[in-house]
C-alpha positions as CSV (number, residue, x, y, z in Angstrom):
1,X,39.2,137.1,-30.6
2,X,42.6,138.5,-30.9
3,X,42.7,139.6,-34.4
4,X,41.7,136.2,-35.6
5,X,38.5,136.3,-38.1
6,X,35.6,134.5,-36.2
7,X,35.1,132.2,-38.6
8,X,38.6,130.5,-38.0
9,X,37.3,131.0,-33.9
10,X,34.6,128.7,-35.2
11,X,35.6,126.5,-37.0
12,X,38.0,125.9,-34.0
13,X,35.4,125.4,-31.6
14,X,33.5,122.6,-34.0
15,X,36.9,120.8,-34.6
16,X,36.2,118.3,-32.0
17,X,33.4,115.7,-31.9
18,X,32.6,115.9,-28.8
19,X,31.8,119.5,-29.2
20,X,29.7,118.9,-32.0
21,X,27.7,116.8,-30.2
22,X,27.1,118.9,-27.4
23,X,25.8,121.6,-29.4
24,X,23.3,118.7,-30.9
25,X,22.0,118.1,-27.6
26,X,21.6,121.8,-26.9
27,X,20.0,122.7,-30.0
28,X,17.4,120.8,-28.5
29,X,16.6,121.5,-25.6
30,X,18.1,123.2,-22.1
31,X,20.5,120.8,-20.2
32,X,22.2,120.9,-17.0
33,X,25.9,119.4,-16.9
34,X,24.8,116.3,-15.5
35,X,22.2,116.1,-18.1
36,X,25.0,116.6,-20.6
37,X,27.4,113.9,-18.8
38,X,24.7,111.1,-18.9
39,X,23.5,111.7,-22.3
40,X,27.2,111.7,-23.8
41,X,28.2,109.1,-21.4
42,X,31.4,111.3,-20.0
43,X,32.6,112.8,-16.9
44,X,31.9,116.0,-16.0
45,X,35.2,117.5,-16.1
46,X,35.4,116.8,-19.8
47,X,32.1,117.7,-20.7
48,X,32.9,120.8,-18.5
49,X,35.9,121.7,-20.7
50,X,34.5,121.6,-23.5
51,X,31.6,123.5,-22.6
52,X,33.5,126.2,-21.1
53,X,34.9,126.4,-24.6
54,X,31.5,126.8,-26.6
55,X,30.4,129.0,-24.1
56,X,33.7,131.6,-24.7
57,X,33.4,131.3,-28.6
58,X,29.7,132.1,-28.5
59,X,28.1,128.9,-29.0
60,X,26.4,128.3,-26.0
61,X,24.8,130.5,-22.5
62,X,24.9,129.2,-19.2
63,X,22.6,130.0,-16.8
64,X,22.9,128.8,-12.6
65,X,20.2,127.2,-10.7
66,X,20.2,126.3,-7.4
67,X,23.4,123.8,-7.7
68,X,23.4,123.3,-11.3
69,X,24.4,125.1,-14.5
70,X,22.0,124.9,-17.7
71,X,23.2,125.7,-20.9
72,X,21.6,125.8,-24.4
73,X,22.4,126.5,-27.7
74,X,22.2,130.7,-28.5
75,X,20.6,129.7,-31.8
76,X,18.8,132.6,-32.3
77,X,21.6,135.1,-31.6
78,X,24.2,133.5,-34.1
79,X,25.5,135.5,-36.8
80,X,24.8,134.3,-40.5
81,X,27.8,133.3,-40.8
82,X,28.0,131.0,-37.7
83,X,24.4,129.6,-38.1
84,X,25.8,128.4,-41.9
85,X,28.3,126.5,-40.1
86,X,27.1,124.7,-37.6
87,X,24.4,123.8,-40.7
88,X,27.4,122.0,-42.3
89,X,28.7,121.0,-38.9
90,X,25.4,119.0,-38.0
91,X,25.1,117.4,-40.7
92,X,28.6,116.0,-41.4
93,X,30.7,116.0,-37.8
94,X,29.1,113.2,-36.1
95,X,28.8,109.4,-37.4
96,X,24.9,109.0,-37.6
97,X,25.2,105.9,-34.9
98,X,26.4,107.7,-32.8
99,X,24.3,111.1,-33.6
100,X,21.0,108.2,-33.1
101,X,22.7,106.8,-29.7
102,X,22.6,110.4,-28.6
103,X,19.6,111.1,-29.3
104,X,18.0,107.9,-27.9
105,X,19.8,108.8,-24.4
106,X,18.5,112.5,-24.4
107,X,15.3,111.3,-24.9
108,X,15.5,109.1,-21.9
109,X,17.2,111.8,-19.8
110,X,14.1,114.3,-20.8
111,X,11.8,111.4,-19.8
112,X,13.3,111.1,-16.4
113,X,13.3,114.7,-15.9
114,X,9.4,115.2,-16.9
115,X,8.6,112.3,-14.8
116,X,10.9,113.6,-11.5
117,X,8.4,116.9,-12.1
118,X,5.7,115.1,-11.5
């Protein structure tokens, strides 16, 4: 982190919305980029970006499958510190409509996934 406390690294990494609400989206559940893109409603290369960013600041894993990348939160391996937060961040980073529009699209995107399983 060259020399910079983590915290600052973090609070960094949650200074944009769209960050935020990826880390919404992968608090809940596994996605795969394309996933991510639909739910959010953006292109992959931003989406990308900013994953690439959580990823390096310890916010999120990736994992590769086949063609795809999945990435979820690292929840459980956050430091105190971090998990306190992205407890403030949640909460106060994200206008509700749009936290609710989120949610209703993720829901959908799990629903077609399940149902593609099938």
């Amino acid at each position: 982190m060259n020399g910079v406390a983590p915290m600052v690294v973090w609070m960094q990494s949650l200074s944009d919305p769209t960050r935020v609400r990826l880390l919404r989206l992968l608090e809940k559940s596994e996605l795969s980029v394309a996933e991510m893109c639909t739910t959010l409603q953006m292109p992959q290369s931003t989406v990308s970006r900013h994953l690439k960013m959580l990823a390096d600041d310890g916010w999120a894993t990736a994992r590769r499958e086949g063609a795809s990348n999945w990435y979820r939160m690292t929840t459980n391996d956050l430091p105190v510190a971090q998990k306190k937060l992205w407890s403030v961040a949640r909460g106060h980073c994200v206008p509700d409509s749009t936290a609710e529009q989120d949610d209703a699209r993720l829901e959908q995107v799990l629903d077609s996934r399940h149902s593609k399983s099938q």
